[in-house]
BALOBA-1460 file (C-alpha; in Angstrom, 3 decimals):
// residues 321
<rec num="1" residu="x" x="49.582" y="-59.065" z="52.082"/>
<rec num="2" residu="x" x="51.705" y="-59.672" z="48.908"/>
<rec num="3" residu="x" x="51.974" y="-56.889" z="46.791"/>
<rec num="4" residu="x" x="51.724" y="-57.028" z="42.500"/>
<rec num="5" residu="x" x="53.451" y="-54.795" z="40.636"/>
<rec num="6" residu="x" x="52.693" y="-51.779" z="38.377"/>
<rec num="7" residu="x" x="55.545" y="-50.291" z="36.017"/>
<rec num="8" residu="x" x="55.114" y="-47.009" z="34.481"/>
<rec num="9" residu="x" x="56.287" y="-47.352" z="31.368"/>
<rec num="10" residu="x" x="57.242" y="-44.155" z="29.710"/>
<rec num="11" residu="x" x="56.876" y="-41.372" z="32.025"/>
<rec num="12" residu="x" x="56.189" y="-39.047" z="28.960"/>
<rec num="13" residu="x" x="53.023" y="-40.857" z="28.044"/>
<rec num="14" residu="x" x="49.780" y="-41.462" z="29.810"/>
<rec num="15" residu="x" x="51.284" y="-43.800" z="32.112"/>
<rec num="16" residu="x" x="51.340" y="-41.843" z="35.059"/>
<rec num="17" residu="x" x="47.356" y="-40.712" z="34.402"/>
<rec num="18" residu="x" x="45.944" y="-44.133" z="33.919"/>
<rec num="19" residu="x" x="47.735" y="-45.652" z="37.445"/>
<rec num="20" residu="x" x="46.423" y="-42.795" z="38.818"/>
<rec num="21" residu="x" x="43.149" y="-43.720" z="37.647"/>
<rec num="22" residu="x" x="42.998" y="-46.865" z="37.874"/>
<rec num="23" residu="x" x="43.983" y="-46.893" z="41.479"/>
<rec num="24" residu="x" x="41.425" y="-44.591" z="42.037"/>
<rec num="25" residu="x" x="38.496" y="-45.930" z="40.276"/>
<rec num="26" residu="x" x="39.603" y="-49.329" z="41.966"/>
<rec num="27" residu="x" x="41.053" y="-48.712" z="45.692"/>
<rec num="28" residu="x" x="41.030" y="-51.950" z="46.911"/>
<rec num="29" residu="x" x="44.437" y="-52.183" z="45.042"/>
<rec num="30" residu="x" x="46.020" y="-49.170" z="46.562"/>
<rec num="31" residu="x" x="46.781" y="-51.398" z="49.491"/>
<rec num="32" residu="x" x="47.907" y="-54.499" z="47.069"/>
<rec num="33" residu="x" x="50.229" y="-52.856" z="44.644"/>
<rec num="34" residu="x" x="53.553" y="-51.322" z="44.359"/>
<rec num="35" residu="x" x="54.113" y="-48.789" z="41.538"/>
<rec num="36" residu="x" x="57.382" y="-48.636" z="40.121"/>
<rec num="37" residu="x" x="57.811" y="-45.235" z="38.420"/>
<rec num="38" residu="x" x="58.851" y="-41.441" z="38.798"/>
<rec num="39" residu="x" x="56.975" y="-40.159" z="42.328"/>
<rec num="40" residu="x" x="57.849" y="-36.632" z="40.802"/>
<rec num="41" residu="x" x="55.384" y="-37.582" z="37.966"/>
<rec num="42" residu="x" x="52.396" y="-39.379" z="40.383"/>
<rec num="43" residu="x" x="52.721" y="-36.604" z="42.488"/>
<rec num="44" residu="x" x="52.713" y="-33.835" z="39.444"/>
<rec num="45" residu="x" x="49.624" y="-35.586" z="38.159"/>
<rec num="46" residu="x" x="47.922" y="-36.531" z="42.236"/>
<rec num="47" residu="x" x="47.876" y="-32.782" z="42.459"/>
<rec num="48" residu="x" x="46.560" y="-31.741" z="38.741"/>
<rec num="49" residu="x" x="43.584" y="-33.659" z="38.707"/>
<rec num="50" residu="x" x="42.905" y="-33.651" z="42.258"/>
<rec num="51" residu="x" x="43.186" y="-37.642" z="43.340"/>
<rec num="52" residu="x" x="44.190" y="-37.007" z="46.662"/>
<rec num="53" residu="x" x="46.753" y="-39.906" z="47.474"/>
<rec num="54" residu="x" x="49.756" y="-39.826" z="49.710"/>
<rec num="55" residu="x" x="52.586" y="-40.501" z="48.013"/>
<rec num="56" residu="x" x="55.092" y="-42.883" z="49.753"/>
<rec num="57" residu="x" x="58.398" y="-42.931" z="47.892"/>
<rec num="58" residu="x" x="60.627" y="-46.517" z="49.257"/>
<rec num="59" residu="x" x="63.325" y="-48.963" z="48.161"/>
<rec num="60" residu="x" x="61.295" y="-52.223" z="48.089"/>
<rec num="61" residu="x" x="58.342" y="-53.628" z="49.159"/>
<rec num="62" residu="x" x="58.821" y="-54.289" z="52.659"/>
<rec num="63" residu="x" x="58.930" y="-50.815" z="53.206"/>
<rec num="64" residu="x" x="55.224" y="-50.326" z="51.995"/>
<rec num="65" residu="x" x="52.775" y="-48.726" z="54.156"/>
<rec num="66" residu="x" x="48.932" y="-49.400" z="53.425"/>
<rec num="67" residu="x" x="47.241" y="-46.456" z="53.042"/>
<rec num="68" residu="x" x="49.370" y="-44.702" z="50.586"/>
<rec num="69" residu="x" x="50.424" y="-45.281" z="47.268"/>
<rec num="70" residu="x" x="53.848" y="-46.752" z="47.410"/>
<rec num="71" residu="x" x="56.422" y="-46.174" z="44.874"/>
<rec num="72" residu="x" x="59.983" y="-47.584" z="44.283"/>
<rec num="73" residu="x" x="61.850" y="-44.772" z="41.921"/>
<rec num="74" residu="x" x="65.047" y="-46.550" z="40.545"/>
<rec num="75" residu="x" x="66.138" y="-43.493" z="38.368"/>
<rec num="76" residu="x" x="64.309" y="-39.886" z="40.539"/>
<rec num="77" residu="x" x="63.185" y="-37.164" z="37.753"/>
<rec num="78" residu="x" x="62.091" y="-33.612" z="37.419"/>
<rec num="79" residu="x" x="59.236" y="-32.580" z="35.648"/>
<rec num="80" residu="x" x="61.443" y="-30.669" z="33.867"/>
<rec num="81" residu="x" x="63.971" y="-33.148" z="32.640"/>
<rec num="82" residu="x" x="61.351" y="-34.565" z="30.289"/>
<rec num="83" residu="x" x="58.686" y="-33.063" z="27.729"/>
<rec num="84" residu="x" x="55.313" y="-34.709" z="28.299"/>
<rec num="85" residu="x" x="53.967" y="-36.059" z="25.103"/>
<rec num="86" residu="x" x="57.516" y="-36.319" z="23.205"/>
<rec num="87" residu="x" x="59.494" y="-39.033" z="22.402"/>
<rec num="88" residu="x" x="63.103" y="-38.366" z="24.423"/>
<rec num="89" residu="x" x="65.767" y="-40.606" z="25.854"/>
<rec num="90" residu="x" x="65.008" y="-39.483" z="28.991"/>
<rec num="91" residu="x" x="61.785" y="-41.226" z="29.074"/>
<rec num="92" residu="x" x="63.063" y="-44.646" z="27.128"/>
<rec num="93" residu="x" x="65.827" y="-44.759" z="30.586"/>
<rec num="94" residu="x" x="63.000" y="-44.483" z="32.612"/>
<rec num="95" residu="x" x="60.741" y="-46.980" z="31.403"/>
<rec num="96" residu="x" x="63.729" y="-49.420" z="31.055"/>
<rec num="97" residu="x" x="64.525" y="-49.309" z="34.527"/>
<rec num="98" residu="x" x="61.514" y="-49.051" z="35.711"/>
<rec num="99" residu="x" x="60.529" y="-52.463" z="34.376"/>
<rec num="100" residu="x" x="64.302" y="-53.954" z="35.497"/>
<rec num="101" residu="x" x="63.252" y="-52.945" z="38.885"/>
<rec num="102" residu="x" x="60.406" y="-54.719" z="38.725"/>
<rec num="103" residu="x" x="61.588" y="-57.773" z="37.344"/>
<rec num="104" residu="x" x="64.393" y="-57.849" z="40.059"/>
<rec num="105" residu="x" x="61.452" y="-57.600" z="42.709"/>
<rec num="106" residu="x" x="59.732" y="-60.268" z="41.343"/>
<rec num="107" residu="x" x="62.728" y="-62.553" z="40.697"/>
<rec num="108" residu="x" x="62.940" y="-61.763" z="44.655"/>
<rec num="109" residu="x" x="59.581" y="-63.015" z="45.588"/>
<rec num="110" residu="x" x="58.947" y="-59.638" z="46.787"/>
<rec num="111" residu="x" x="55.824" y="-59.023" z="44.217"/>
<rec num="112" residu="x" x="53.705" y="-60.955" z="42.893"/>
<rec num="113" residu="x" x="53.450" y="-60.481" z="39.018"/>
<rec num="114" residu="x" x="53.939" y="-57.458" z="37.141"/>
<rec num="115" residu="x" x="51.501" y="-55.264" z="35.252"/>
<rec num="116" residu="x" x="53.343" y="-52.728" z="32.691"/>
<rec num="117" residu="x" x="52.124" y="-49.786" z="31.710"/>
<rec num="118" residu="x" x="53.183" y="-49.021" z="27.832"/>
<rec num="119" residu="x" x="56.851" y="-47.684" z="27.179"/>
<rec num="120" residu="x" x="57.543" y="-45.933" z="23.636"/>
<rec num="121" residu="x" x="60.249" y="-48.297" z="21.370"/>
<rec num="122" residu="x" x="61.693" y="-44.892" z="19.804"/>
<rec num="123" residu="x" x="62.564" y="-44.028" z="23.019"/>
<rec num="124" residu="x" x="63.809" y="-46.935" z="24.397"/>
<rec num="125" residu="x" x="66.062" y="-47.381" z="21.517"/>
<rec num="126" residu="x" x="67.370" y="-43.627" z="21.964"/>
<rec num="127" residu="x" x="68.258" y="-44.416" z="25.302"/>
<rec num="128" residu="x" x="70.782" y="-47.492" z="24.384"/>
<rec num="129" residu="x" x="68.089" y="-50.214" z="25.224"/>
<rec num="130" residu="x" x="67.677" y="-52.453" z="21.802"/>
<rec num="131" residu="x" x="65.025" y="-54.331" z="22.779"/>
<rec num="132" residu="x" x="61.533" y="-54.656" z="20.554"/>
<rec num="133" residu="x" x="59.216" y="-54.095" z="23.574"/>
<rec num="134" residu="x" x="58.336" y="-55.450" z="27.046"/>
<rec num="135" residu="x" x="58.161" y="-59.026" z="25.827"/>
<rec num="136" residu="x" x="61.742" y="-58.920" z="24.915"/>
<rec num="137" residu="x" x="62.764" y="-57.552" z="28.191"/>
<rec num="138" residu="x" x="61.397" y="-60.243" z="30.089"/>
<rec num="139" residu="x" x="62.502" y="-62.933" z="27.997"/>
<rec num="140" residu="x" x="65.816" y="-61.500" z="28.646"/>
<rec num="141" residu="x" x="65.893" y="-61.015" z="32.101"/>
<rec num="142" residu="x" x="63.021" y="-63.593" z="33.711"/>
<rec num="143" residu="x" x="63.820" y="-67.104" z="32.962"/>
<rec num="144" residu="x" x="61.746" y="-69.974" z="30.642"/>
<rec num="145" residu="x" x="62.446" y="-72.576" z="28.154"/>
<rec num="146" residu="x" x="59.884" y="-70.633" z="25.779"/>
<rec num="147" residu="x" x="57.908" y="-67.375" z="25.751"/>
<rec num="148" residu="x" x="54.984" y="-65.936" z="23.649"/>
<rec num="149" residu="x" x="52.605" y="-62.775" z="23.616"/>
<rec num="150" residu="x" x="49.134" y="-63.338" z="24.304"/>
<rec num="151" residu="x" x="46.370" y="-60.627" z="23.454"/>
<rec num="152" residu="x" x="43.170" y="-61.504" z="25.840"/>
<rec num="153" residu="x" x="39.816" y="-59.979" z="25.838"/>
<rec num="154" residu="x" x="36.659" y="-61.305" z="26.453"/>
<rec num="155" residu="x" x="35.707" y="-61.721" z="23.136"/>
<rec num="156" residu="x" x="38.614" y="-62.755" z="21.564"/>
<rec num="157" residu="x" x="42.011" y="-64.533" z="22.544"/>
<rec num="158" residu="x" x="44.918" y="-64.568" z="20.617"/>
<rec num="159" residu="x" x="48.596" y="-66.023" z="21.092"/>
<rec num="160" residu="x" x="51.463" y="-65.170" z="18.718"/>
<rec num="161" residu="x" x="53.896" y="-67.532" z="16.951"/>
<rec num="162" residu="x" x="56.424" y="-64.398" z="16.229"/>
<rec num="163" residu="x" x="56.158" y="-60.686" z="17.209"/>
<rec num="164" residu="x" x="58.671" y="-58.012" z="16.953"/>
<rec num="165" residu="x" x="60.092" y="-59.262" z="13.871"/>
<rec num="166" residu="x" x="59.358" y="-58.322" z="9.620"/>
<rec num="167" residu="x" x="57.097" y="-60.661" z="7.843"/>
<rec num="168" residu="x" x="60.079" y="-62.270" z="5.798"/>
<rec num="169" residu="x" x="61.518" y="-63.396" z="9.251"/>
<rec num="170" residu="x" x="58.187" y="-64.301" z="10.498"/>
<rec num="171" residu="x" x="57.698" y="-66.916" z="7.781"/>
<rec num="172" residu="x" x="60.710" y="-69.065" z="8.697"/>
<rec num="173" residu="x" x="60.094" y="-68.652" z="12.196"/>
<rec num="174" residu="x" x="57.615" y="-70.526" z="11.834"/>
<rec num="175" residu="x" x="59.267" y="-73.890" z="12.761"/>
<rec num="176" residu="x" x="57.144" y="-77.240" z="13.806"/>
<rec num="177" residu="x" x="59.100" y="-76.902" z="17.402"/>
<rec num="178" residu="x" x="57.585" y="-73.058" z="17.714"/>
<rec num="179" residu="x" x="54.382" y="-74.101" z="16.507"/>
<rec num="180" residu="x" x="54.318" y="-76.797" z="19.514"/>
<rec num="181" residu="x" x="55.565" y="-74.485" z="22.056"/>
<rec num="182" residu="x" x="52.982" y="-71.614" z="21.097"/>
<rec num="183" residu="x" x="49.832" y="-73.934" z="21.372"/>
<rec num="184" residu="x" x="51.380" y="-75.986" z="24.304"/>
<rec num="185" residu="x" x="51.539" y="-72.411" z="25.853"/>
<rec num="186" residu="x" x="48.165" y="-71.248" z="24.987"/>
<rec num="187" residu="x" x="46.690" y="-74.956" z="26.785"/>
<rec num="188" residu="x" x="48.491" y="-74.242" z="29.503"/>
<rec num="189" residu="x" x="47.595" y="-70.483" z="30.043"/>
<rec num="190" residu="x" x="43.593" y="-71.117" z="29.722"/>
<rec num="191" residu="x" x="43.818" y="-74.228" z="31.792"/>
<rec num="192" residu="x" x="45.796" y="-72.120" z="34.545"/>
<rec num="193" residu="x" x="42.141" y="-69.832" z="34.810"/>
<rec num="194" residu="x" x="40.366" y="-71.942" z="34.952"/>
<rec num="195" residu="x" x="39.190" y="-73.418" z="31.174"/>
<rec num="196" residu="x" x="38.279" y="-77.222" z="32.018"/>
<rec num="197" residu="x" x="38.901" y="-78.131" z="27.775"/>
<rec num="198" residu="x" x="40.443" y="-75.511" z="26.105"/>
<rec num="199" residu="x" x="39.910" y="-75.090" z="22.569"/>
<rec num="200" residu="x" x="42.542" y="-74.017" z="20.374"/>
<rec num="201" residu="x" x="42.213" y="-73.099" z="16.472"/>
<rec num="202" residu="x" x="45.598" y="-72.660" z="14.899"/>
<rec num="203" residu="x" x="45.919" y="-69.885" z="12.492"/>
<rec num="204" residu="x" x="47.536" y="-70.666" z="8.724"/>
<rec num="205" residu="x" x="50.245" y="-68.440" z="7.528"/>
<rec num="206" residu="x" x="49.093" y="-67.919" z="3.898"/>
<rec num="207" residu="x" x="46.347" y="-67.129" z="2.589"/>
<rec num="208" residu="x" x="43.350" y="-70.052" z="2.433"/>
<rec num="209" residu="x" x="45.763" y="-71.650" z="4.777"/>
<rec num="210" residu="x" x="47.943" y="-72.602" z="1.839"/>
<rec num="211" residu="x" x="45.155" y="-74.384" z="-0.168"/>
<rec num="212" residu="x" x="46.723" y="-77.647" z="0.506"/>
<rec num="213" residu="x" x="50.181" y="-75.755" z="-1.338"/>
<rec num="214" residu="x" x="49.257" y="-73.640" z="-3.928"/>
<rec num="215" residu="x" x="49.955" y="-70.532" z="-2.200"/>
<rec num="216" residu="x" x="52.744" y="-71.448" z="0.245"/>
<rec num="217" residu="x" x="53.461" y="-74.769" z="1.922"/>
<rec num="218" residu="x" x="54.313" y="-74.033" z="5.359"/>
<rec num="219" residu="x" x="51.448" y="-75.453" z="6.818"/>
<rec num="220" residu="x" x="52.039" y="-78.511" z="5.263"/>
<rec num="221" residu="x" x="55.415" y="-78.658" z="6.040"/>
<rec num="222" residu="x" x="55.736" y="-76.987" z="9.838"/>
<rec num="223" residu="x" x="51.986" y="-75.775" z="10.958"/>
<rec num="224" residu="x" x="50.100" y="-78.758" z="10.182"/>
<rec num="225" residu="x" x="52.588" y="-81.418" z="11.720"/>
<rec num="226" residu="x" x="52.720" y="-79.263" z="14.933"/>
<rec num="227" residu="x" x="49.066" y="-79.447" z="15.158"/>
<rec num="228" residu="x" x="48.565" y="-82.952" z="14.957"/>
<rec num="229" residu="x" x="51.770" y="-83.983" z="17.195"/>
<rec num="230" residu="x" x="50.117" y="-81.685" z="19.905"/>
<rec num="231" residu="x" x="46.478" y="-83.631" z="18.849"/>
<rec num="232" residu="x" x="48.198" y="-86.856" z="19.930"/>
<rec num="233" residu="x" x="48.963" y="-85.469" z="23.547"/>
<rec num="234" residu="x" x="45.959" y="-84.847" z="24.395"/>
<rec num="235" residu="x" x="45.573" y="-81.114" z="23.110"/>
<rec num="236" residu="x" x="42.048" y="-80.162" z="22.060"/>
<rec num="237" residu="x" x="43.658" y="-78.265" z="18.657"/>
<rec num="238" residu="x" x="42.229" y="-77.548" z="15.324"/>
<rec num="239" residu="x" x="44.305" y="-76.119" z="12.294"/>
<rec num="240" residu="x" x="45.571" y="-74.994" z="9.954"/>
<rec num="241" residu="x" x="42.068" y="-72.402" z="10.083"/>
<rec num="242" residu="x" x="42.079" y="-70.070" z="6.756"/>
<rec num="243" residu="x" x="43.161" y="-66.926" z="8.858"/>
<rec num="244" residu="x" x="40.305" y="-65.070" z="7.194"/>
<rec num="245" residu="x" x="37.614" y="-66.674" z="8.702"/>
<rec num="246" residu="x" x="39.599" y="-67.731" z="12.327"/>
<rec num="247" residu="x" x="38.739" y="-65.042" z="14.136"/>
<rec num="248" residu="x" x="35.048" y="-65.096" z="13.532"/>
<rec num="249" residu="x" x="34.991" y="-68.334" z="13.990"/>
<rec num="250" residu="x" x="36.369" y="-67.912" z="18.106"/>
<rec num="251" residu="x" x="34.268" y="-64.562" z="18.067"/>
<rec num="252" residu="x" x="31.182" y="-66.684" z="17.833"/>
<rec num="253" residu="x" x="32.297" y="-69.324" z="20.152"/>
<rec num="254" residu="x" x="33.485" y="-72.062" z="18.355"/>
<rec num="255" residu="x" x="36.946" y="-71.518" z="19.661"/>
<rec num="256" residu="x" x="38.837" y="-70.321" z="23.590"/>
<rec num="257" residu="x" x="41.974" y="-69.303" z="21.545"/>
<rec num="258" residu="x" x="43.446" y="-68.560" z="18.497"/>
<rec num="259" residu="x" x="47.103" y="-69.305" z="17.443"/>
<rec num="260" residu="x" x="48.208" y="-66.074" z="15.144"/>
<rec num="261" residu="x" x="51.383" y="-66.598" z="13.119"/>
<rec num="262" residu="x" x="52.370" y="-62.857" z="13.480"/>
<rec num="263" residu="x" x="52.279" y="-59.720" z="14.852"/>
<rec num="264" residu="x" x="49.178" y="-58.025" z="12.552"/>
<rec num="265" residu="x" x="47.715" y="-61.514" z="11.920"/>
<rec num="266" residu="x" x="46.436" y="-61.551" z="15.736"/>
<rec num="267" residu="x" x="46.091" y="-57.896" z="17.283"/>
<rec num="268" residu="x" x="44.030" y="-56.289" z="14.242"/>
<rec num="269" residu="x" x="41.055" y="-58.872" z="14.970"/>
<rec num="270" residu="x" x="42.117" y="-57.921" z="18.915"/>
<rec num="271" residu="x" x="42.358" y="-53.980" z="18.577"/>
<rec num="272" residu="x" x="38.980" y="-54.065" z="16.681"/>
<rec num="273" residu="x" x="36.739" y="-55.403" z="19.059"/>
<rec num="274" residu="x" x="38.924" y="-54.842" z="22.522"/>
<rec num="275" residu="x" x="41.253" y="-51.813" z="22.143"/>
<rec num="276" residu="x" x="40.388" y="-50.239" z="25.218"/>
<rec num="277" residu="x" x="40.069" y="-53.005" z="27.218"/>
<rec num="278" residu="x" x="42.901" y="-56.050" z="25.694"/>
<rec num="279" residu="x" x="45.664" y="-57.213" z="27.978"/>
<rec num="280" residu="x" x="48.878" y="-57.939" z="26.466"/>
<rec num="281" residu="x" x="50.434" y="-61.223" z="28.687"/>
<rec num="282" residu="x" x="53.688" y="-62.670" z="28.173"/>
<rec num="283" residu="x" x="53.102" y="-66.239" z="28.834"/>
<rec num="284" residu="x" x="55.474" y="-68.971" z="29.589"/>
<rec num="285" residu="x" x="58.238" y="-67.268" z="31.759"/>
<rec num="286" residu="x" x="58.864" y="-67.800" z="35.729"/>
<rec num="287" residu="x" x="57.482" y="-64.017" z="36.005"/>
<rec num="288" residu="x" x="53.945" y="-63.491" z="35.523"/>
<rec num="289" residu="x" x="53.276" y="-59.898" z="33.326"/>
<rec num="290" residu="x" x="50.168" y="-58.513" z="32.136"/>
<rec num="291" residu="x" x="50.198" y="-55.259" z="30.085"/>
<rec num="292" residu="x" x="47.741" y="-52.786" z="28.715"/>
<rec num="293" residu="x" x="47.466" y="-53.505" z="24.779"/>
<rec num="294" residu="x" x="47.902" y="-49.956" z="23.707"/>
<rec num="295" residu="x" x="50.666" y="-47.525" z="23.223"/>
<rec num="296" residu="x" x="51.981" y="-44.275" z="25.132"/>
<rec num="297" residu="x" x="49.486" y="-41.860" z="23.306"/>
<rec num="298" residu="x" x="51.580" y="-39.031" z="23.622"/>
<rec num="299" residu="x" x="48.819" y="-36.855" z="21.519"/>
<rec num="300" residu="x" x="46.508" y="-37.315" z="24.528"/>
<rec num="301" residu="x" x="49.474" y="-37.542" z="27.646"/>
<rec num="302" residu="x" x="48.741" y="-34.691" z="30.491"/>
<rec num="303" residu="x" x="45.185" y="-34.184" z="29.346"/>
<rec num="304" residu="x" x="43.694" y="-36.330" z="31.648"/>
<rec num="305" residu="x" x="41.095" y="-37.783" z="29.510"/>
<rec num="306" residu="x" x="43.239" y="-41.535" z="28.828"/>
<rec num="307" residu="x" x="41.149" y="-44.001" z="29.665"/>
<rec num="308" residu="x" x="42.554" y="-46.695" z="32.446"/>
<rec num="309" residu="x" x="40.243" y="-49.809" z="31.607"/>
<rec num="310" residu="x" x="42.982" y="-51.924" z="29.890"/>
<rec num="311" residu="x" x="45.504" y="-51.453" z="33.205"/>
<rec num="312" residu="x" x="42.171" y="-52.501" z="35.279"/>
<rec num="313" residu="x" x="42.209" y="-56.141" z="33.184"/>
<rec num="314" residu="x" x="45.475" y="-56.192" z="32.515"/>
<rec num="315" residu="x" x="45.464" y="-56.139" z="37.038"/>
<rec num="316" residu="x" x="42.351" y="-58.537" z="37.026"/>
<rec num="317" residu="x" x="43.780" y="-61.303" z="34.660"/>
<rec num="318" residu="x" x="47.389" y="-61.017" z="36.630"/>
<rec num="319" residu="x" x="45.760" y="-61.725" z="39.863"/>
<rec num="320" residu="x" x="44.291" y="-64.628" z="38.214"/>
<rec num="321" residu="x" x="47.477" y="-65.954" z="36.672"/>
């Protein structure tokens, strides 16, 4: 049986705890997954809270056994090398390579898609790795023409125009050739599961959507155009929305997805009403990943009490992707 995979992310966050409870709240995937990660760690944790797995460390998938939870450890750690619940170096390495590894695997055919638990950017960056986040990493490493972050609950779906970048940046990003890409991505990602018509609402920039250029004119120059060049293929796209009302708007049903113009502008509305259960997917690449949409929580890492729903969907909507 093909195997997905599950990074770690930083091993000084909850990581660890929520594969561990994931798999064991769901252990149907024990025999479907490969977990690429610190064994010292899963097997620190296995024995603190009592799970009771067997913990198989091996090089790559084919050396899986069913049974046992399998783990490829590209970079083997001590407890002690790292402080649980603190930002180090240490634990940016880890999560770098843990996700490389993956990546590689999948690249290989070996897995399936890969589900990443959250790394720390502090971290990362202390270890020599200048990347934003996981959606950075795979755009550099996977392969695609064009890439975006999706946020996906059940009540609300988002899709981002820019990310990891300030707000000055994020206006001129916002080019009529992004636009296109980011809703041609979102049709194409909701028609992939399974949505027969998808409908897309496009997010303005400014405030009131511009108010046909009082307060800012990119949607008539960039947004706007976009929209309607994407309306003539076809596309089942309404915009430029007033971003204030947008998300109520697809709350209630009027809309599948919504086309955010940055970071805040699309995972508020999403960390609101789904923060325990959003998946963060980076669409549009030749590697399927699904993510939890929430940070390392170091306040809370080793306690046992983090909560493993968002690695659950982020599992369910890779499967389906």
């Amino acid at each position: 049986m093909a195997r997905f995979g599950i990074t770690m992310g930083d091993p000084c966050g909850i990581g660890p705890e929520i594969i561990l409870k994931a798999l064991k709240t769901r252990s149907d995937y024990l025999d479907r997954c490969l977990v690429f990660g610190s064994a010292a760690l899963l097997e620190h944790y296995n024995e603190k809270f009592g799970h009771g797995f067997t913990i198989r460390t091996v090089s790559h998938a084919a050396e899986a056994a069913d049974g046992c939870l399998n783990v490829v450890d590209p970079n083997p750690i001590a407890l002690e090398d790292i402080t649980v619940g603190k930002v180090c170096a240490a634990g940016g390495k880890c999560a770098f390579l843990y996700v490389k590894a993956a990546i590689d695997a999948a690249l290989a055919k070996e897995i399936t898609s890969v589900v990443t638990a959250p790394l720390n950017k502090e971290a990362l960056h202390l270890a020599g790795y200048n990347y934003a986040g996981h959606t950075e990493i795979f755009g550099e490493f996977t392969h695609g023409d064009r890439f975006a972050m999706l946020l996906w609950s059940d009540k609300l779906k988002a899709i981002h125009v820019t990310t990891h970048v300030s707000l000055r940046q994020a206006c001129d990003l916002c080019t009529k050739e992004r636009e296109m890409d980011v809703i041609h991505l979102a049709w194409d990602t909701l028609k992939k599961v399974g949505y027969e018509n998808p409908r897309i609402a496009v997010a303005g920039l400014n405030p009131h959507a511009g108010e046909n250029g009082i307060f800012g004119d990119e949607e008539i120059k960039e947004i706007g155009p976009a929209i309607e060049a994407c309306k003539a293929e076809g596309i089942n796209v309404t915009g430029p929305v007033p971003p204030d009302t947008v998300f109520l708007r697809a709350v209630k049903g009027e809309f599948d997805m919504v086309v955010a113009q940055y970071h805040d502008q699309g995972h508020i509305p999403l960390k609101m009403l789904a923060f325990d259960s959003g998946v963060n997917i980076t669409v549009g690449l030749d590697v399927v990943r699904t993510s939890v949409d929430h940070g390392t929580a170091f306040d809370i890492a080793g306690k046992g009490i983090a909560r493993e729903d968002s690695l659950l969907k982020a599992i369910e909507i890779g499967e389906k992707l």
